[in-house]
MOPAC internal coordinates of N, CA, C and O (Angstrom, degrees):
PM7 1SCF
backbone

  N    0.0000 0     0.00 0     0.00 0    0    0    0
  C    1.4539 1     0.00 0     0.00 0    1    0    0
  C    1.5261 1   109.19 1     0.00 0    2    1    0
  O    1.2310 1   119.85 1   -58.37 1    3    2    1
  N    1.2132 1   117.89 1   121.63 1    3    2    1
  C    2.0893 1   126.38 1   175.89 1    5    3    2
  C    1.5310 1    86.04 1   -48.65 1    6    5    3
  O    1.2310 1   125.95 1   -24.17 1    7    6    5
  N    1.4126 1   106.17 1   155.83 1    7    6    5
  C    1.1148 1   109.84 1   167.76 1    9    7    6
  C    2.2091 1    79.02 1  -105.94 1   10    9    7
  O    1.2310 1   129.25 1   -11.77 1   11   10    9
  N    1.5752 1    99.78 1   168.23 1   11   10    9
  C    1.1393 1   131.87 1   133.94 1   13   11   10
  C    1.2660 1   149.73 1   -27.58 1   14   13   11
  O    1.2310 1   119.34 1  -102.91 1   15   14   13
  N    1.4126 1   118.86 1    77.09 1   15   14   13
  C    1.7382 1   114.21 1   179.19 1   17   15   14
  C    1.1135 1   111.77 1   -81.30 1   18   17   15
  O    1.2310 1   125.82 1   -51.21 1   19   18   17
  N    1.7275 1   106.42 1   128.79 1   19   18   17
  C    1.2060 1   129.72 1   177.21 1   21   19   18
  C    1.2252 1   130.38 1   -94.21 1   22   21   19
  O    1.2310 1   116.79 1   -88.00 1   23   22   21
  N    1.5188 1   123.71 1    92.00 1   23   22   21
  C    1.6138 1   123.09 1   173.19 1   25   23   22
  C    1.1485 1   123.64 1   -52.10 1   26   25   23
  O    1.2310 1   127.13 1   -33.62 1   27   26   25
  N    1.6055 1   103.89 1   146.38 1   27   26   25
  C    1.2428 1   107.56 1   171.81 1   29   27   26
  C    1.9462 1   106.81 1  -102.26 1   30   29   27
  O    1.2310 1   131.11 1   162.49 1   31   30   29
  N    1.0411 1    96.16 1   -17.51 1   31   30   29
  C    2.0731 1   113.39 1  -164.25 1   33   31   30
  C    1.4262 1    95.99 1  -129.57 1   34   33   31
  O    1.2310 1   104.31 1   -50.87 1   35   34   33
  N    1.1479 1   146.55 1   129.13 1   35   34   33
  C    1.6023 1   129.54 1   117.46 1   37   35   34
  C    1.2641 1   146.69 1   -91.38 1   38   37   35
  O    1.2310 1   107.55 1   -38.98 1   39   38   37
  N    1.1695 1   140.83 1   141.02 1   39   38   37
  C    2.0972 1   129.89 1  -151.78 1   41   39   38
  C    1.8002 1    74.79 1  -142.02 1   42   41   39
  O    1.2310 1   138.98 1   -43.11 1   43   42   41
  N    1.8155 1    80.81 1   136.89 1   43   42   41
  C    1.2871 1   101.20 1   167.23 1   45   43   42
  C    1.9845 1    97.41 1   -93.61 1   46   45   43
  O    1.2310 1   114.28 1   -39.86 1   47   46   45
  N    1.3105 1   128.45 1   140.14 1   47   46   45
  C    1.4801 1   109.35 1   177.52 1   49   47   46
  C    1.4163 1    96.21 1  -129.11 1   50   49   47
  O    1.2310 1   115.17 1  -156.41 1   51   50   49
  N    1.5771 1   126.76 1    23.59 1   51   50   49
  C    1.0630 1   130.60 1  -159.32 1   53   51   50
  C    1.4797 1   120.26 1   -72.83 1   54   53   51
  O    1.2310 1   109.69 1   -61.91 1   55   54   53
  N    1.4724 1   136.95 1   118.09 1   55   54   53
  C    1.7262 1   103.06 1  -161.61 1   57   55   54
  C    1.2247 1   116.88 1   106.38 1   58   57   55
  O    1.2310 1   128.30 1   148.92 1   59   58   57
  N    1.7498 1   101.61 1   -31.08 1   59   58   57
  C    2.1106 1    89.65 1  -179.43 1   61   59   58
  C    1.7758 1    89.32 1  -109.01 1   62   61   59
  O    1.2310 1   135.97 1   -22.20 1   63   62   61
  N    1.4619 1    86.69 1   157.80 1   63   62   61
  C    1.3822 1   108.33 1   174.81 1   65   63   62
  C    1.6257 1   118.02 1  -105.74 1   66   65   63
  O    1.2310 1   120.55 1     0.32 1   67   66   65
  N    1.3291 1   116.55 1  -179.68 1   67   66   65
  C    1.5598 1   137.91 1  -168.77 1   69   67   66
  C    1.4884 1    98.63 1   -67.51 1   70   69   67
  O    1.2310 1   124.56 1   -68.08 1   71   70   69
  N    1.7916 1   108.85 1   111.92 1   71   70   69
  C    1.1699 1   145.24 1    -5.83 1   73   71   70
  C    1.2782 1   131.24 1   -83.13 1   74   73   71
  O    1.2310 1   124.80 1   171.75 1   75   74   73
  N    1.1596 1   108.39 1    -8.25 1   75   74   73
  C    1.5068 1   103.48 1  -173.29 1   77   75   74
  C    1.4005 1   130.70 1   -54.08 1   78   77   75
  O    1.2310 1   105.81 1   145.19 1   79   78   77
  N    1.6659 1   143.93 1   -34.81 1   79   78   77
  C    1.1026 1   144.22 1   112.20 1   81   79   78
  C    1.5781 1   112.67 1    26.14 1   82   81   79
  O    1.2310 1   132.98 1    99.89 1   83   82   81
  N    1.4608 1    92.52 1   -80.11 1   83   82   81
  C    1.5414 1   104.95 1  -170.59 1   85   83   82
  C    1.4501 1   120.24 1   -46.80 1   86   85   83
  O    1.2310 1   130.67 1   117.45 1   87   86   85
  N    1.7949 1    97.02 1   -62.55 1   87   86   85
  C    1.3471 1   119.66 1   172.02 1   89   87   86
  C    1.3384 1   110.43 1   -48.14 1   90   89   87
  O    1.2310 1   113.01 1   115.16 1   91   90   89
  N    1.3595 1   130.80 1   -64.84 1   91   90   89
  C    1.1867 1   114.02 1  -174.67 1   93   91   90
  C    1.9661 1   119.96 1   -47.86 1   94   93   91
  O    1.2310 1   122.11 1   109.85 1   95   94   93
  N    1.4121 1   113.56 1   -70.15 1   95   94   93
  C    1.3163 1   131.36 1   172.01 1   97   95   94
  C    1.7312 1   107.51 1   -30.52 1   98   97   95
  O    1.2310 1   125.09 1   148.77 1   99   98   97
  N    1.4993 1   107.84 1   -31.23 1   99   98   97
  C    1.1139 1   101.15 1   170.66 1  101   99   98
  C    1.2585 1   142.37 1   -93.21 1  102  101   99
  O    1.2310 1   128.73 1   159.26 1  103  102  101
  N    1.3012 1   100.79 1   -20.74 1  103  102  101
  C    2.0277 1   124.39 1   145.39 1  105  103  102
  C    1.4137 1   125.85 1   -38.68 1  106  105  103
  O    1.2310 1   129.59 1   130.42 1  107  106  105
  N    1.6326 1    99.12 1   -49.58 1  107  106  105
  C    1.3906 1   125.20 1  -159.93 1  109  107  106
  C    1.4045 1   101.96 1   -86.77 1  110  109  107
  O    1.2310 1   116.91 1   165.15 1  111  110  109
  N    1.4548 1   123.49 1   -14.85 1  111  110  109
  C    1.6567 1   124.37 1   170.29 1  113  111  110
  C    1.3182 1   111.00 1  -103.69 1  114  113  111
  O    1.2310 1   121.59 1   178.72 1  115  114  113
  N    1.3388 1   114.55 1    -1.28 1  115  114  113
  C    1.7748 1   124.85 1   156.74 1  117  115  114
  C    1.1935 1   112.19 1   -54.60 1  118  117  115
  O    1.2310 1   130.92 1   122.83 1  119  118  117
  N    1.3530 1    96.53 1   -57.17 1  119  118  117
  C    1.3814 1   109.81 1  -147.53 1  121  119  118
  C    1.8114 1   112.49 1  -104.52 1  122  121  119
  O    1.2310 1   125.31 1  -149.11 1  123  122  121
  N    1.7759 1   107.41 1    30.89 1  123  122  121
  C    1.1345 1   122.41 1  -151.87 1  125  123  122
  C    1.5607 1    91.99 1  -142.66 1  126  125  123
  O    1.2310 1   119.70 1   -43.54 1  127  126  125
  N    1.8949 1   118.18 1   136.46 1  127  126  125
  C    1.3135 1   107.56 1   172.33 1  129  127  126
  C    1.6108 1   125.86 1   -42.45 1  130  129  127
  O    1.2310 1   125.54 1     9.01 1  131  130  129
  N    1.6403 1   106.96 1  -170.99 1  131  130  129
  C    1.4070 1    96.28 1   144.05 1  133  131  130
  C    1.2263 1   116.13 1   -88.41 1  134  133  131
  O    1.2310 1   128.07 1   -20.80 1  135  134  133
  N    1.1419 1   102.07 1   159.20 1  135  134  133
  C    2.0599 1   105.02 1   176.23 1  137  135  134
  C    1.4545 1   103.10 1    87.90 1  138  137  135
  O    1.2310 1   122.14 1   154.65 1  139  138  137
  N    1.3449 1   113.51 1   -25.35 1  139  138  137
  C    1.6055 1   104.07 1  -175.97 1  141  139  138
  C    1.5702 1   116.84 1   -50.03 1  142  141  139
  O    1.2310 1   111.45 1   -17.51 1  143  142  141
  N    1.2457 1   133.71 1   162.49 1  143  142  141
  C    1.2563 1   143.58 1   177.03 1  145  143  142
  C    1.6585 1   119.17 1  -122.15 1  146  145  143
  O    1.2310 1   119.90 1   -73.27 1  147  146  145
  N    1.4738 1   117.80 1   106.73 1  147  146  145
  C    1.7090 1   102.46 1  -177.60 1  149  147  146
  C    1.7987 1    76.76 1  -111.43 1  150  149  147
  O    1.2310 1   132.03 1   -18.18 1  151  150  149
  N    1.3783 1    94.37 1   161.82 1  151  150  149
  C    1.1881 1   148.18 1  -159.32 1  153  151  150
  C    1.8294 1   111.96 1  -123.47 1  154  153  151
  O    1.2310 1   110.56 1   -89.92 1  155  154  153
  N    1.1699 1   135.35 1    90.08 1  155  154  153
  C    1.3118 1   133.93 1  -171.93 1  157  155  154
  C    1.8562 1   112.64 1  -127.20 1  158  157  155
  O    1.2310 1   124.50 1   -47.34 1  159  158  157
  N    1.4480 1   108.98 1   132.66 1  159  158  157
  C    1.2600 1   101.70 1   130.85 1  161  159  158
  C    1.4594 1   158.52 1  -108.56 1  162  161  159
  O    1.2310 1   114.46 1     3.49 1  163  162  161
  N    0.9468 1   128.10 1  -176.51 1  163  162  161
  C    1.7285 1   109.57 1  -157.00 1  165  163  162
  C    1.7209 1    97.80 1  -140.51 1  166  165  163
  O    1.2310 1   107.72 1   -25.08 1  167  166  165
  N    1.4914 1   140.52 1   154.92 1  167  166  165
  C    1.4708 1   122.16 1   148.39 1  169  167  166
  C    1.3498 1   110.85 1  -127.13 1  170  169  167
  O    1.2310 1   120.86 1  -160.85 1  171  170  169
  N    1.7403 1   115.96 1    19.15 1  171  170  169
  C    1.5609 1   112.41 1   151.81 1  173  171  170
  C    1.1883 1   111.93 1  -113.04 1  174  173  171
  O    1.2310 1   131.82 1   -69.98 1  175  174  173
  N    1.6040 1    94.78 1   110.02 1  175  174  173
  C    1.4253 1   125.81 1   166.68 1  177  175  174
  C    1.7944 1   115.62 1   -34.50 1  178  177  175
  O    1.2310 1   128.62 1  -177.01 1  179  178  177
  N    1.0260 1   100.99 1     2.99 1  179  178  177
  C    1.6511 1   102.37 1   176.47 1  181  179  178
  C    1.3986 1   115.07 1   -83.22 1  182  181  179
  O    1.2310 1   122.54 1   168.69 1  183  182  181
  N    1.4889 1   112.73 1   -11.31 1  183  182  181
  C    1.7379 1   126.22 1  -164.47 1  185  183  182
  C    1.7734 1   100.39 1   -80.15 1  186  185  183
  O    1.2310 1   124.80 1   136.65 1  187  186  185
  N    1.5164 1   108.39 1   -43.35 1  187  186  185
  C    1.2868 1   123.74 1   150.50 1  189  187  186
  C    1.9042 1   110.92 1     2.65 1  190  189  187
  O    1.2310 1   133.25 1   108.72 1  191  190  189
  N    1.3112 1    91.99 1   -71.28 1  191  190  189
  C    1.4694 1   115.67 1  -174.13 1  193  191  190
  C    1.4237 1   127.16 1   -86.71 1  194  193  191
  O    1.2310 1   136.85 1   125.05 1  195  194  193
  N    1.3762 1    84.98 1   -54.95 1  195  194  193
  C    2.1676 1   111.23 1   172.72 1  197  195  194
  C    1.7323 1    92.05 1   -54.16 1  198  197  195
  O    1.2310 1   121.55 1    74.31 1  199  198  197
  N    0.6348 1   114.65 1  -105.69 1  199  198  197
  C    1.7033 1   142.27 1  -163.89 1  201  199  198
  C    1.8962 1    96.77 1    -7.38 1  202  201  199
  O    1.2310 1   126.68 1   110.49 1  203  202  201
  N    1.4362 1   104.76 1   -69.51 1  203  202  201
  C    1.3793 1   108.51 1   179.68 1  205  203  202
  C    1.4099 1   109.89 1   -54.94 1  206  205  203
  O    1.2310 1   113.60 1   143.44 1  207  206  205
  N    1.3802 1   129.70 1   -36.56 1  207  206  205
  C    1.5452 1   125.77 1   177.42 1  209  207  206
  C    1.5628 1   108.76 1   -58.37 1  210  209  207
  O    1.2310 1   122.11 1   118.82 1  211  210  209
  N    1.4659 1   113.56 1   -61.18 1  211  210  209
  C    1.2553 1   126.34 1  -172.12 1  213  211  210
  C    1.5574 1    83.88 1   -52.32 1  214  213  211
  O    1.2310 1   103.60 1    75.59 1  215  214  213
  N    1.2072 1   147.77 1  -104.41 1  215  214  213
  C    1.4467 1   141.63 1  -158.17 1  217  215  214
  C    1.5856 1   121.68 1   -17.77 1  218  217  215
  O    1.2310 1   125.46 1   146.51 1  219  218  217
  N    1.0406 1   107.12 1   -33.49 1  219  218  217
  C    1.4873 1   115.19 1  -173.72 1  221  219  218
  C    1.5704 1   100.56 1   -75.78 1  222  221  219
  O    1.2310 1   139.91 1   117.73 1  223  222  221
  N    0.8451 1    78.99 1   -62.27 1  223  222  221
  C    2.0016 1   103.40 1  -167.87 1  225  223  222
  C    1.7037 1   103.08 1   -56.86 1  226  225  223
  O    1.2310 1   120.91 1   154.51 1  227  226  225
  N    1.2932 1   115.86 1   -25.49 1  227  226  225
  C    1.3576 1   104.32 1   179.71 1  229  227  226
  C    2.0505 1   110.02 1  -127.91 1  230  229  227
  O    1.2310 1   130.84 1  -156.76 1  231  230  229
  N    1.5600 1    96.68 1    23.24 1  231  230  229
  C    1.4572 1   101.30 1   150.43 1  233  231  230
  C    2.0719 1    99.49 1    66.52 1  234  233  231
  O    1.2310 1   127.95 1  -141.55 1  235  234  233
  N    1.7010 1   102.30 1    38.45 1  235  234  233
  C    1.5859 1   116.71 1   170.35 1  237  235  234
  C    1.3580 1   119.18 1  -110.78 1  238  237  235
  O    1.2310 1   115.88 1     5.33 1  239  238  237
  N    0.7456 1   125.42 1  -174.67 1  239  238  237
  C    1.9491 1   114.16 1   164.80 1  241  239  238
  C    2.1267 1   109.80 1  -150.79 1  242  241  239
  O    1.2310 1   138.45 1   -60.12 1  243  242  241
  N    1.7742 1    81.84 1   119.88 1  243  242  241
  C    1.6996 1    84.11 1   168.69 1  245  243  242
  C    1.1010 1   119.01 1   -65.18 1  246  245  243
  O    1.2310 1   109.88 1   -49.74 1  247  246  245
  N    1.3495 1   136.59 1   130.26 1  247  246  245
  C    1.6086 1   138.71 1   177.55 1  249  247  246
  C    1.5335 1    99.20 1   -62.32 1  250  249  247
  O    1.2310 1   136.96 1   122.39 1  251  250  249
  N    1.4810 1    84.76 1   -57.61 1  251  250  249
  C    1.5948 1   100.69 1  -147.40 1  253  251  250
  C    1.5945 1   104.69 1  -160.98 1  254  253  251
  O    1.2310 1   130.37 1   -58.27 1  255  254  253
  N    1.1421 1    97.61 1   121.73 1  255  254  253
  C    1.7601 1   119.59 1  -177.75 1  257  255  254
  C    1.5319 1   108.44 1  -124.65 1  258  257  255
  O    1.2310 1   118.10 1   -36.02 1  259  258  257
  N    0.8363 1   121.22 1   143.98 1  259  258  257
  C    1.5830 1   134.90 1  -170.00 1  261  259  258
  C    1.8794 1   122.46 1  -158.32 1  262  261  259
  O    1.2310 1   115.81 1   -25.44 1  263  262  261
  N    0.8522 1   125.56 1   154.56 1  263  262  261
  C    1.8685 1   137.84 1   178.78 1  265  263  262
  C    1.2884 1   100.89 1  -129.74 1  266  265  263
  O    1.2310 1   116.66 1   -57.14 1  267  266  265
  N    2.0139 1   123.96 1   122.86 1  267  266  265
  C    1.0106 1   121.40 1   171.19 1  269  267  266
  C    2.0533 1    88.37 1  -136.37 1  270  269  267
  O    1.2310 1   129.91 1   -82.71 1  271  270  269
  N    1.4338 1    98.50 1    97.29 1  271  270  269
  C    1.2734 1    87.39 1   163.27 1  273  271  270
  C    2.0339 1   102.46 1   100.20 1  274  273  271
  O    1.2310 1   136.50 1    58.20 1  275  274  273
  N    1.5757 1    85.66 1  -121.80 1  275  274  273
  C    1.9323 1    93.54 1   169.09 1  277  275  274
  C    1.5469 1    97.50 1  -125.76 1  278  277  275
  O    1.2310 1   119.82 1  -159.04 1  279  278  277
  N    1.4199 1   117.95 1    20.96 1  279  278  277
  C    1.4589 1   115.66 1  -179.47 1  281  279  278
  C    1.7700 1    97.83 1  -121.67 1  282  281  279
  O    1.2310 1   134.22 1   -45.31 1  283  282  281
  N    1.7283 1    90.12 1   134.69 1  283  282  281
  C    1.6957 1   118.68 1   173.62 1  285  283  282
  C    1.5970 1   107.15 1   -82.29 1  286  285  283
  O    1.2310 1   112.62 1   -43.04 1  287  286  285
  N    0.9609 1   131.53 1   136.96 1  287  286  285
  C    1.1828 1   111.80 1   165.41 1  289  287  286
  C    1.7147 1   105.60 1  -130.73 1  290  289  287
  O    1.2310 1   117.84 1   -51.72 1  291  290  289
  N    1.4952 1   121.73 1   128.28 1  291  290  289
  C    1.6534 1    97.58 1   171.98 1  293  291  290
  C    1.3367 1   103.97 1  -163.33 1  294  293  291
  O    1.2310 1   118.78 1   -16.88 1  295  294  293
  N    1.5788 1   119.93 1   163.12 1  295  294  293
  C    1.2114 1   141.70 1   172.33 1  297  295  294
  C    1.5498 1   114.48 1   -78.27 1  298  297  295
  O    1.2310 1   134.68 1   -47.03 1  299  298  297
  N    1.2023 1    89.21 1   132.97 1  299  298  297
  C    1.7609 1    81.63 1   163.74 1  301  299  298
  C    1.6671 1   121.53 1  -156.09 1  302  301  299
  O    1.2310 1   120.50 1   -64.50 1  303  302  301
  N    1.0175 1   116.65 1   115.50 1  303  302  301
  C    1.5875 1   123.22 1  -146.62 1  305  303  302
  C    1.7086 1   113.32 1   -96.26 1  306  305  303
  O    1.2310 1   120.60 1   -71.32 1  307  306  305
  N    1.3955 1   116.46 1   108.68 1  307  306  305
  C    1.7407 1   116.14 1   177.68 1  309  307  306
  C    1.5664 1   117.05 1   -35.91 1  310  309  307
  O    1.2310 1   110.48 1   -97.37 1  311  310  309
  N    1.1716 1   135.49 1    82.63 1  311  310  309
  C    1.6114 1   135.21 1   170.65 1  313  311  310
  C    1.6751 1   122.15 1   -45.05 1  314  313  311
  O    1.2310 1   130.18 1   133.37 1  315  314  313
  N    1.6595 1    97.98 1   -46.63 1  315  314  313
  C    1.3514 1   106.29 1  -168.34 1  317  315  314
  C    1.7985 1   106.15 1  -156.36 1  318  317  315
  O    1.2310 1   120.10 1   180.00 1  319  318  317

């Protein structure tokens, strides 16, 4: 049985396009403990790609990323 990811934040990002996604998600882990967890969706398929880069590159970790449709849905957890 999955367990359950638990947010700490959720952002609707539905509607904005490349960069904004980024920018936001990346505000929102500013302004978020460590360990915190936001929870976003997205409907440019560019986050797909963006999202996991931005994580790497700034030392975060995607839980969990997913495509249902034209909706992104994903985790992404404060490291440091």
């Amino acid at each position: 049985m999955a367990e359950e990811i638990k947010a700490n934040v959720k952002l609707n990002l539905e509607g904005l396009m490349c960069p904004m996604p980024v920018v936001r998600i990346s505000k929102a882990i500013k302004d978020a403990a460590v360990g915190a967890v936001i929870e976003a969706t997205a409907t440019d398929p560019g986050v797909l790609i963006d999202i996991p880069a931005w994580a790497r590159t700034t030392g975060n970790e995607v839980i969990k990323i997913e495509r249902e449709g034209k909706i992104v849905h994903f985790f992404v957890r404060r490291l440091k």
